[in-house]
C-alpha positions in Angstrom: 66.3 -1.2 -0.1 67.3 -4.8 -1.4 64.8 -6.2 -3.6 62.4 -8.8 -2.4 63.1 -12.2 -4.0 60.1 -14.6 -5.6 59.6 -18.6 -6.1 57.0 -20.7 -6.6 54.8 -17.9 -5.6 56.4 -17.5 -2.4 58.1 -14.7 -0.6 61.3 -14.8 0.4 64.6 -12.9 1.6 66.2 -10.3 0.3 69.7 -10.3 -1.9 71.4 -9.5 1.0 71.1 -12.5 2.8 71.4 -14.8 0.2 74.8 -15.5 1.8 73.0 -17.6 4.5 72.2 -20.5 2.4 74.1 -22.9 0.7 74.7 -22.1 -3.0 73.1 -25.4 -4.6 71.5 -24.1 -7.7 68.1 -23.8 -6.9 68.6 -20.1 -7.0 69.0 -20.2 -10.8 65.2 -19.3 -11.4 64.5 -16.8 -9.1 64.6 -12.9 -10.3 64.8 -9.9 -8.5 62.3 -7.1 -9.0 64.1 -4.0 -9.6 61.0 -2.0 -8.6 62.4 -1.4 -4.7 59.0 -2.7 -3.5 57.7 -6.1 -2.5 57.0 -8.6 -5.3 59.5 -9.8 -8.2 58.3 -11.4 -11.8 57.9 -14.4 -12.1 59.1 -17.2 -14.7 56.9 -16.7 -17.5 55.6 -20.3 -17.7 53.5 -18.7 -14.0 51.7 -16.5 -16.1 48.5 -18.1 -15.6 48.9 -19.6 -12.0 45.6 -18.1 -9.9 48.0 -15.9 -7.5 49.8 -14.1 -10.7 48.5 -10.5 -10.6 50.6 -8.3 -13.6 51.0 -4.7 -12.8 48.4 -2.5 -14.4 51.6 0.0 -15.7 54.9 -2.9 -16.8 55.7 -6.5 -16.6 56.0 -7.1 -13.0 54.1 -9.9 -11.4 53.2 -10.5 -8.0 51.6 -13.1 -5.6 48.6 -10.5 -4.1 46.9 -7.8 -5.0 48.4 -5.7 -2.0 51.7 -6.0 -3.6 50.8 -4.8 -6.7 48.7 -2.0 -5.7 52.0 -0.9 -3.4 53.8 -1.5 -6.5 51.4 0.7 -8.5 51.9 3.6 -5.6 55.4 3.8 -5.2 56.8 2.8 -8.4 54.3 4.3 -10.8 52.5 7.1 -8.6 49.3 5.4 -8.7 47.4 4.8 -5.3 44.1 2.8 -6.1 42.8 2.5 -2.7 43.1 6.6 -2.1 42.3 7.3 -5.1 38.9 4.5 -5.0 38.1 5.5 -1.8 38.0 9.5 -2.1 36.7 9.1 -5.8 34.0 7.2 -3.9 34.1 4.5 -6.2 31.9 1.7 -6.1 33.0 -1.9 -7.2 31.7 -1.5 -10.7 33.4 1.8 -10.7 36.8 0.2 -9.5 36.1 -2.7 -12.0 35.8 0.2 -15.1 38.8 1.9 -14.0 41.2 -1.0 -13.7 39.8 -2.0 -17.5 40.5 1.3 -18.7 43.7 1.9 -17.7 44.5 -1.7 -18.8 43.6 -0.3 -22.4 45.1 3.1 -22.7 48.5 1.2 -21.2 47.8 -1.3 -24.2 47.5 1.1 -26.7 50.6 3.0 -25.5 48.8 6.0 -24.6 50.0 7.9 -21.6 47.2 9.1 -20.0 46.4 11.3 -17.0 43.3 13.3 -15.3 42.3 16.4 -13.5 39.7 16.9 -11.5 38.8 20.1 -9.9 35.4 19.2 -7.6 34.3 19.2 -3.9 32.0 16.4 -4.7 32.5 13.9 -6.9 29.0 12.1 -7.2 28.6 14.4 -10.8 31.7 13.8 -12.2 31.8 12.1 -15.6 35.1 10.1 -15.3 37.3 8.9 -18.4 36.3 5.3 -17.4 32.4 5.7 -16.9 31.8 4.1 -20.0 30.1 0.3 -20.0 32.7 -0.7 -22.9 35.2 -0.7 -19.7 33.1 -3.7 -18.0 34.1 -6.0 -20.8 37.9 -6.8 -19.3 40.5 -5.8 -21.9 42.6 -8.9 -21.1 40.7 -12.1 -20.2 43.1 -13.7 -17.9 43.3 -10.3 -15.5 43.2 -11.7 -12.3 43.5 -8.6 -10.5 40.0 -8.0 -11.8 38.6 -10.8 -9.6 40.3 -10.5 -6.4 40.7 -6.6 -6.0 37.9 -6.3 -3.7 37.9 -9.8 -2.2 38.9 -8.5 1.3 36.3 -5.9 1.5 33.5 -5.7 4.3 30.4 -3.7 2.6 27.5 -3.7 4.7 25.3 -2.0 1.8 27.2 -5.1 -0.4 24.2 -6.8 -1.2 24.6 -8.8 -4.5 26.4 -12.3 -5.2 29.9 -11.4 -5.6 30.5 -14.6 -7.6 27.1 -14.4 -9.7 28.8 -11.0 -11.0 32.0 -12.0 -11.8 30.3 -15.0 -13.6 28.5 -12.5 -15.9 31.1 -10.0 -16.3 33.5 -13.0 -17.3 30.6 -14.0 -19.9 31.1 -9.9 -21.5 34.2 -10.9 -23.3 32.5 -11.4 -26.3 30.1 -8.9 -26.5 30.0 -5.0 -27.8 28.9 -2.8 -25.5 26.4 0.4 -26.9 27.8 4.1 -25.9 25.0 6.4 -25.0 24.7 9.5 -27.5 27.5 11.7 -27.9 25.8 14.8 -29.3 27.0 17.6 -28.9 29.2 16.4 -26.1 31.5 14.3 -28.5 35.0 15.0 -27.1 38.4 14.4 -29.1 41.0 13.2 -26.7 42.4 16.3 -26.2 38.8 17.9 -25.5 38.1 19.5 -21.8 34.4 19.6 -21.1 33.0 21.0 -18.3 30.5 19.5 -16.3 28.0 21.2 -14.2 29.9 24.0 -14.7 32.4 23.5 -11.8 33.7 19.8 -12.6 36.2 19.7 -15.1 37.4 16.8 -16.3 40.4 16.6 -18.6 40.6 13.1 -21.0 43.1 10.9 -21.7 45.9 12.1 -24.5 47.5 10.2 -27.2 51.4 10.1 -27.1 53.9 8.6 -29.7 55.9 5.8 -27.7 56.3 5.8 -24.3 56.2 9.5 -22.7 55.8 11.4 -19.3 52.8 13.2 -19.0 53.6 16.5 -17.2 50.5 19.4 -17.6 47.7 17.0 -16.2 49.1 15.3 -13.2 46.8 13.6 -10.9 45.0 16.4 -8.9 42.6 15.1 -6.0 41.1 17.4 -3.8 44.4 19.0 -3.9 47.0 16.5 -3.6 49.4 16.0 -6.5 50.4 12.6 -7.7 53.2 11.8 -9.7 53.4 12.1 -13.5 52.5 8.4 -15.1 54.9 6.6 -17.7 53.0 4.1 -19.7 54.8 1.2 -20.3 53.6 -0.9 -23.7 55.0 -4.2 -23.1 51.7 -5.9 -22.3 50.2 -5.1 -25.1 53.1 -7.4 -27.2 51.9 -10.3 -25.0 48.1 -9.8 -26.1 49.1 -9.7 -29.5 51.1 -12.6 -29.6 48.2 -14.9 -27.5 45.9 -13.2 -30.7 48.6 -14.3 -33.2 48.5 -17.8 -31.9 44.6 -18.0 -32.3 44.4 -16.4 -35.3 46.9 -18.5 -37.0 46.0 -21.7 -35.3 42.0 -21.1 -36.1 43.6 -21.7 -40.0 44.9 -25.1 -39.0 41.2 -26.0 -39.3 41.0 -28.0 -43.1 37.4 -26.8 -42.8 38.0 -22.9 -43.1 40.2 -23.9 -46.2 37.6 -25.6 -48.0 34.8 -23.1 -46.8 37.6 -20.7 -49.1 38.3 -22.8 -52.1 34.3 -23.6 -52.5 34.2 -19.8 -53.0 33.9 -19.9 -56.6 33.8 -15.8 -56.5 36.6 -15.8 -54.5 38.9 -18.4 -56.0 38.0 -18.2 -59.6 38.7 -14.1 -59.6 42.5 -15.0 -58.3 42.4 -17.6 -60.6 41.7 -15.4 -63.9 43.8 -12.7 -62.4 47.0 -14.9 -62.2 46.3 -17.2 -65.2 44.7 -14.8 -67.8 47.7 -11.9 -67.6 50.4 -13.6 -68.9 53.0 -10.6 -69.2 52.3 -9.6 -65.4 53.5 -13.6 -64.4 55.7 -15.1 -67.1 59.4 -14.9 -65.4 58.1 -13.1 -62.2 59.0 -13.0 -58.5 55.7 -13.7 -56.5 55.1 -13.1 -53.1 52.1 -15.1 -51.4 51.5 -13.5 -48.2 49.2 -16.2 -45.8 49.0 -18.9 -48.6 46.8 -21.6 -46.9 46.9 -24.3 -49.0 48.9 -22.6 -51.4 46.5 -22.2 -54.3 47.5 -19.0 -55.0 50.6 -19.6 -55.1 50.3 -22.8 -57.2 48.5 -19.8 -60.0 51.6 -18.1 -60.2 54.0 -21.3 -60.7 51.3 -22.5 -63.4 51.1 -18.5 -64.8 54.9 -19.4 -65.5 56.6 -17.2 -62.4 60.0 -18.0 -61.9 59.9 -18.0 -57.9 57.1 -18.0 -55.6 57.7 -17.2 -51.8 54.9 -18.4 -50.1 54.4 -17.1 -46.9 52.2 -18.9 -44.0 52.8 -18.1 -40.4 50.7 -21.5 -39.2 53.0 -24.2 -38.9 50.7 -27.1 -39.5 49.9 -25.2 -42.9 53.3 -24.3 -44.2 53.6 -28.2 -44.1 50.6 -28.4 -46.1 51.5 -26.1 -48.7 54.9 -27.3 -49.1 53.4 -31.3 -49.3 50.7 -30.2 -51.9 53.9 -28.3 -54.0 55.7 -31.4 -53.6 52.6 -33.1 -54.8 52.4 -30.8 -57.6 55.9 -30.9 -58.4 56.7 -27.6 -58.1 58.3 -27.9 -54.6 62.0 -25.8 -54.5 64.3 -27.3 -52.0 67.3 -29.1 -51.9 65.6 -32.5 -53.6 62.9 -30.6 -55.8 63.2 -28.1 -58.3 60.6 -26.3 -58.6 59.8 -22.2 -58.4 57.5 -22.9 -55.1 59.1 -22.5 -51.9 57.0 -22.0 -48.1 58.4 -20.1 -45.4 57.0 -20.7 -41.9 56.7 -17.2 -40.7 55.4 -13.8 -40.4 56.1 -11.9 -43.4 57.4 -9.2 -40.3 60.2 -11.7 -39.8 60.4 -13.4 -43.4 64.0 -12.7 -43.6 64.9 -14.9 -40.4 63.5 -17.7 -42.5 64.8 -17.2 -46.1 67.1 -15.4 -48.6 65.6 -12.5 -50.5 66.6 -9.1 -51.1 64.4 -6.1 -50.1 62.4 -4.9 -53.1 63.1 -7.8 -55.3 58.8 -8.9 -55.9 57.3 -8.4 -59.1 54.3 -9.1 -57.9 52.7 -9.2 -54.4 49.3 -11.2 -54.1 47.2 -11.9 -50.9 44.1 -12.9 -50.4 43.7 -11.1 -47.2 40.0 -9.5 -46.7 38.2 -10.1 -43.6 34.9 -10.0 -43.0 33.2 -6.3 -43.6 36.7 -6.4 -45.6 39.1 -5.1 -42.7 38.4 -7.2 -40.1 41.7 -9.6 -39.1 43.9 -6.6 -40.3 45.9 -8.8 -42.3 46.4 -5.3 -44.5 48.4 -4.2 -42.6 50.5 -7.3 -43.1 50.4 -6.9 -46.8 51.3 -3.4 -46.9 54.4 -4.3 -44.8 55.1 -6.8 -47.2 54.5 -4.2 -50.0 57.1 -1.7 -48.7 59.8 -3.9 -47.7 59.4 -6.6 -50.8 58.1 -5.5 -53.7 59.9 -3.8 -56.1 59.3 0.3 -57.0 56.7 -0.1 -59.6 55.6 -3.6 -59.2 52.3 -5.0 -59.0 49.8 -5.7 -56.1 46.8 -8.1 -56.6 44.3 -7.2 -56.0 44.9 -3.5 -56.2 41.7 -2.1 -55.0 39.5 -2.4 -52.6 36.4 -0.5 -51.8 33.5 -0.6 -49.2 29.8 0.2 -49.8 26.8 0.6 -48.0 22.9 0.2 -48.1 19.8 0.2 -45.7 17.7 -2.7 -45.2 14.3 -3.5 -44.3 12.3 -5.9 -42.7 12.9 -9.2 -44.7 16.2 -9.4 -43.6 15.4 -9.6 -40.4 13.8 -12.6 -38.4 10.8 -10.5 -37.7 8.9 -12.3 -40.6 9.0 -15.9 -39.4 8.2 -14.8 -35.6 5.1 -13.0 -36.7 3.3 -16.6 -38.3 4.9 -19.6 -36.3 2.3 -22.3 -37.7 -0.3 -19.5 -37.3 0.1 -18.1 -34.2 1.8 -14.5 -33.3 5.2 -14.6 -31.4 6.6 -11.1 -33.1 7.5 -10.5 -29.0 10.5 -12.4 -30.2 11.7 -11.6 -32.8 11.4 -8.1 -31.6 13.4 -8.9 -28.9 16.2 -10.3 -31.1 16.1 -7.7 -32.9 17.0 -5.0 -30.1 19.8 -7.6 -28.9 21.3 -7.3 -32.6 21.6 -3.6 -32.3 24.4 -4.2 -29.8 26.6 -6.7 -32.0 27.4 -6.9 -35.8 26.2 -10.1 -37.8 27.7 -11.3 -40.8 24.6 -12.8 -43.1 23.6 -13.3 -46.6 21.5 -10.2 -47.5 19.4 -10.2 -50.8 18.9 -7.7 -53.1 15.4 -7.4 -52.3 16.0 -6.7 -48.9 17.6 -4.0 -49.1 15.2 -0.5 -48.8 17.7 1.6 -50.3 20.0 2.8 -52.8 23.9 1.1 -52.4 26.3 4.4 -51.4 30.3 4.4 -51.4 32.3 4.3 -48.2 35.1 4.0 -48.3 37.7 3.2 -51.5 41.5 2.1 -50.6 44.5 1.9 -53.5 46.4 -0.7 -52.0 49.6 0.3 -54.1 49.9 3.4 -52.3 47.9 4.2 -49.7 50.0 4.2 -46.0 49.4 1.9 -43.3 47.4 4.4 -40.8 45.1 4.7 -43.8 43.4 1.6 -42.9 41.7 3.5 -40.6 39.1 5.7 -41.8 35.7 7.9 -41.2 33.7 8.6 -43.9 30.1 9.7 -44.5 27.4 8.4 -47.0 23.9 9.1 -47.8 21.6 6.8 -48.3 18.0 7.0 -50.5 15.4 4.7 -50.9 14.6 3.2 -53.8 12.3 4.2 -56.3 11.6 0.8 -57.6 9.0 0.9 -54.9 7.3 3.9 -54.7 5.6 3.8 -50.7 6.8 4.0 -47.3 9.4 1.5 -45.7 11.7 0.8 -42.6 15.0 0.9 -42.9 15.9 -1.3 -39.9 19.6 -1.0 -40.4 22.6 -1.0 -42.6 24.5 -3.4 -44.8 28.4 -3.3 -45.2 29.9 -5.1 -48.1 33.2 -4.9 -50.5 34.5 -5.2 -53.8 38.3 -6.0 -54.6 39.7 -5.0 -58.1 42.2 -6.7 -60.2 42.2 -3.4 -62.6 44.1 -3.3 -65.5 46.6 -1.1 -63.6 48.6 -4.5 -63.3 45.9 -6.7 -65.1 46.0 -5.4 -68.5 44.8 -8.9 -70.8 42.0 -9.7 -68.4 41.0 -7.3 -65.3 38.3 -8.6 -62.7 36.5 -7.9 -59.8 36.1 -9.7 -56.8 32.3 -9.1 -55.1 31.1 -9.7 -51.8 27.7 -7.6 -53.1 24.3 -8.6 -52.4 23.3 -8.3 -56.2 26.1 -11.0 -57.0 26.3 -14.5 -56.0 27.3 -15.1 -52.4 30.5 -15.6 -50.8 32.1 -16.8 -47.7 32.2 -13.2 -46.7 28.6 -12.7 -46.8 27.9 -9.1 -45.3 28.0 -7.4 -42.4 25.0 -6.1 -40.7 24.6 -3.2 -38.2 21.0 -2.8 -36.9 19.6 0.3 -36.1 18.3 1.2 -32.1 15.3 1.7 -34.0 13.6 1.8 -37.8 14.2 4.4 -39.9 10.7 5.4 -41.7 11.9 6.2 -45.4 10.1 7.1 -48.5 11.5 8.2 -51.9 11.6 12.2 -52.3 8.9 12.3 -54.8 6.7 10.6 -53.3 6.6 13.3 -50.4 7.2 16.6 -52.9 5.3 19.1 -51.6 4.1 17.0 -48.7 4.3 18.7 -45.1 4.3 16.3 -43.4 4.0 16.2 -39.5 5.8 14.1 -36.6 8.9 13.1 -35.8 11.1 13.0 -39.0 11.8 9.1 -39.7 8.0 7.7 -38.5 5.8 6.5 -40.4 3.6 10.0 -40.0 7.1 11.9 -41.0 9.1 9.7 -43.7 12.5 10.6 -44.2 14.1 11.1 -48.2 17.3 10.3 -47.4 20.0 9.1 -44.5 23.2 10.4 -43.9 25.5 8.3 -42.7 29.0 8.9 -40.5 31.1 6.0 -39.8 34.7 5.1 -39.2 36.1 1.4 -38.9 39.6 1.5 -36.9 41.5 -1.3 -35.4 40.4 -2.2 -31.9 42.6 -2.4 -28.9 42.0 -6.1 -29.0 44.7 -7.5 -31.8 43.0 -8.2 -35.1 39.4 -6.7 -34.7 37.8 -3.7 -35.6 35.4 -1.5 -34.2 32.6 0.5 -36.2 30.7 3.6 -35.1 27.6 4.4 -36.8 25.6 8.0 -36.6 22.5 8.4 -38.6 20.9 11.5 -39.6 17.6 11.4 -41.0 16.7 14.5 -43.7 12.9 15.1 -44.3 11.7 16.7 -47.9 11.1 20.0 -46.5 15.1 20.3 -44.9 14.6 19.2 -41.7 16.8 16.9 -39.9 16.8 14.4 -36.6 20.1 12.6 -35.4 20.0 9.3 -33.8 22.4 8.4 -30.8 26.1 7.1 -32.0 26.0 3.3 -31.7 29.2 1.3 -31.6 29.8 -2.4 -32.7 32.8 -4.7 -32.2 33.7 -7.0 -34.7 
């Protein structure tokens, strides 16, 4: 079959009878989809024209939905109309499933499903999940014009008005019901109503064929899928370019360098360890400004390479070294010089040998210390610059945790507004911030109990996959107070530690705590469904207690805590799930649903 032949959005002949028109050179930008189907790619500068509809499985673009969705069937095995209608799929439904195979294709999973039911009205499906209503890339068109041609009778609400709000979900976190005991890996099987099963979604390493769990519905076999991850390197560039161009902004620079805490501990670490710097090789990696990097020249390095992959602020930096005069370049001599780039691609922009750093700095914490995932930057960095042996500033980092109570949440002022009552509020805003992490100021005398250990990383070995983690903690109130309180959530901060590992004349610690002095960083703050009664174990000692354990008739003594922070399919976030087990004095225990927060 000749492949059909795109321009300007248009549909036109095939290769074969190109021969009927006059070879003038307009043909130059036209491309031939090699799919065998209707529909070609387009130039990418069309990637946001209203009729461009990208494949959900590879790069292919295409003017309608009906092409794609032939696309999707005969080059891919995928028929979403068959499979929408005998799945009985509503337009929410349809919606979720479009989003959720957009996310396993970004993540480079290859994925695949069994069903084995007469009826399908009980069937839990991979996509049922209201995470998959928040569109995994925001420009999707397909997600607004898949249905547009339908004729529902029992259609009843404003098309438009929902596509409004579900465009408006980009920026929110979605809560997941309890897992329980029905927590599945993705491997898991489980088996519904005891004649539905439904087989998940399963990793693979690159690009694979899934071959055991084809598409079975009511009987027919589809063909295997092959994911296809290119999509997900255009997300992550369009992330890149916000991310780097949101620290063009002078303002987020001088938020940073008005960190005393912050800036001062860099400082003292590069400045007060004069055998780690005198006659080094520093590496910056994302200088900003360049402050960092203007330590090390002043520590007495004998080359800095800073690295800064926003253009407007490589010029920066390498005007304030010129400034400074420490500047290297043809005119200057200085040790200072700036490459524009990724530290991925720093050798496309200068000369440096692999493993030739003495000493890697970075300031590269996030909020709730992970969040941006520039670690993963500076661990490339690590492994491909810095020399066996050499040093990494800072060197630690480690996460901790605490409950809070009421004072740190807006309950206080809504319960007196000049005298009169409005808690209805701030109870209000309180169940909305159980669906969506805050970063706040929390002080020490908010918090209801003891500070616990997360999570602790050594940043000059641990391994790249390492950054993400689960971990448990358990949490007891204080005894500084010796009654009854509400824990109405959790409290995420981190230290950073210059230790003298690499910092042997004067080792520091950088604090984001809520028993130091603030920072930029603040903390992060997950609220809990609902208050978590807690009361120090001697105070209920040979108490037995009645109720539900974790009300105010049934205290508990302490909460365990299971949580893991991984990177999110969308570049350069992080998610966080949070399970909380409250333990009475007399053994008992009561689990609260699993609650998970975007950041």
């Amino acid at each position: 079959m000749a492949a059909t032949m795109v321009k300007d959005g248009n549909l036109d002949y095939s290769e074969d009878e190109e021969e009927n028109f006059s070879d003038d050179g307009d043909w130059g930008d036209w491309k031939a989809d090699d799919s065998g189907v209707g529909g070609g790619e387009e130039e990418e500068d069309d990637d946001d024209s209203e009729s461009d509809f990208l494949c959900l499985f590879c790069d292919s673009h295409f003017v309608s939905c009906d092409l794609l969705f032939e696309h999707c069937s005969l080059r891919h095995g995928f028929d979403f109309h068959r499979i929408r209608n005998e799945m009985k799929l509503d337009f929410y439904s349809s919606f979720k499933l479009i989003n959720y195979i957009r996310s396993q294709v970004a993540e480079n999973k290859c994925w695949s499903w069994k069903i084995e039911a007469d009826d399908f009205n009980d069937v839990k499906f991979p996509w049922d999940e209201e995470k998959y209503l928040k569109p995994v890339w925001q420009e999707d068109s397909l997600l607004y014009s898949f249905a547009d041609d339908e004729e529902d009778e029992e259609d009843t609400f404003d098309r438009e008005e929902v596509m409004e709000d579900l465009r408006k979900l980009g920026d929110l976190c979605i809560d997941v019901e309890a897992l329980g005991e029905t927590s599945m890996s993705n491997n898991d099987k489980c088996n519904i109503n005891g004649n539905k099963d439904v087989t998940l979604l399963s990793d693979c390493n690159g690009l694979k064929q899934s071959s055991a769990d084809d598409l079975i519905v009511n009987g027919k076999d589809a063909e295997p899928k092959v994911c296809d991850g290119r999509l997900v390197n255009r997300n992550i560039k369009k992330v890149n370019e916000n991310y780097f161009g949101s620290y063009s902004s002078f303002g987020i620079h001088k938020e940073m360098l008005n960190d005393k805490v912050r800036t001062e501990a860099y400082r003292d670490a590069l400045l007060k360890n004069p055998t780690l710097l005198s006659g080094s090789v520093v590496m910056d990696v994302g200088c900003g400004t360049g402050i960092l990097s203007l330590f090390a020249a002043k520590a007495g390095a004998s080359r800095v390479v800073a690295v800064e992959a926003s253009e407007k602020m490589a010029k920066v930096a390498s005007k304030i070294a010129k400034d400074n005069k420490v500047f290297n370049d043809n005119e200057h001599n200085g040790v200072l010089e700036v490459a524009h780039s990724m530290v991925e691609e720093l050798d496309k922009s200068i000369q440096i040998q692999a493993h030739s750093v003495d000493v890697l700095v970075s300031e590269w914490m996030g909020y709730c210390l992970l969040y941006e995932s520039m670690l993963s930057s500076v661990l490339y960095a690590r492994d491909r610059w810095l020399k066996p042996g050499g040093a990494i500033l800072p060197d630690t980092a480690t996460m901790f945790v605490a409950g809070f109570g009421k004072g740190a949440t807006s309950l206080p002022f809504w319960e007196d507004v000049y005298g009169f009552d409005m808690s209805s509020i701030g109870k209000e805003i309180l169940e909305d911030t159980a669906r969506l992490p805050i970063v706040d100021v929390i002080e020490e005398r908010d918090l209801v109990t003891q500070p616990a250990l997360l999570q602790t990383f050594d940043l000059s070995t641990m391994k790249p996959d390492e950054v993400d983690f689960t971990a448990t903690a358990t949490l007891k109130p204080t005894e500084s107070e010796a009654k009854t309180r509400l824990c109405h959530g959790v409290v995420l901060w981190f230290d950073t530690g210059f230790t003298n590992r690499f910092c042997k004349e004067n080792p520091t610690v950088l604090s984001t705590s809520p028993y130091t002095p603030p920072t930029h960083w603040a903390q992060t703050v997950l609220t809990f469904q609902e208050p978590i009664s807690v009361a120090p174990a001697s105070l209920l000692s040979g108490d037995d207690r009645r109720g539900a354990i974790g009300t105010k008739e049934c205290p508990a003594s302490s909460i365990h805590l299971r949580m893991s922070v991984a990177r999110a399919h969308e570049h350069r976030s992080i998610d966080i799930s949070l399970e909380a087990t409250g333990l009475s004095s007399n053994g008992q225990k009561r689990r609260w649903p699993v609650q998970i927060f975007n950041l």
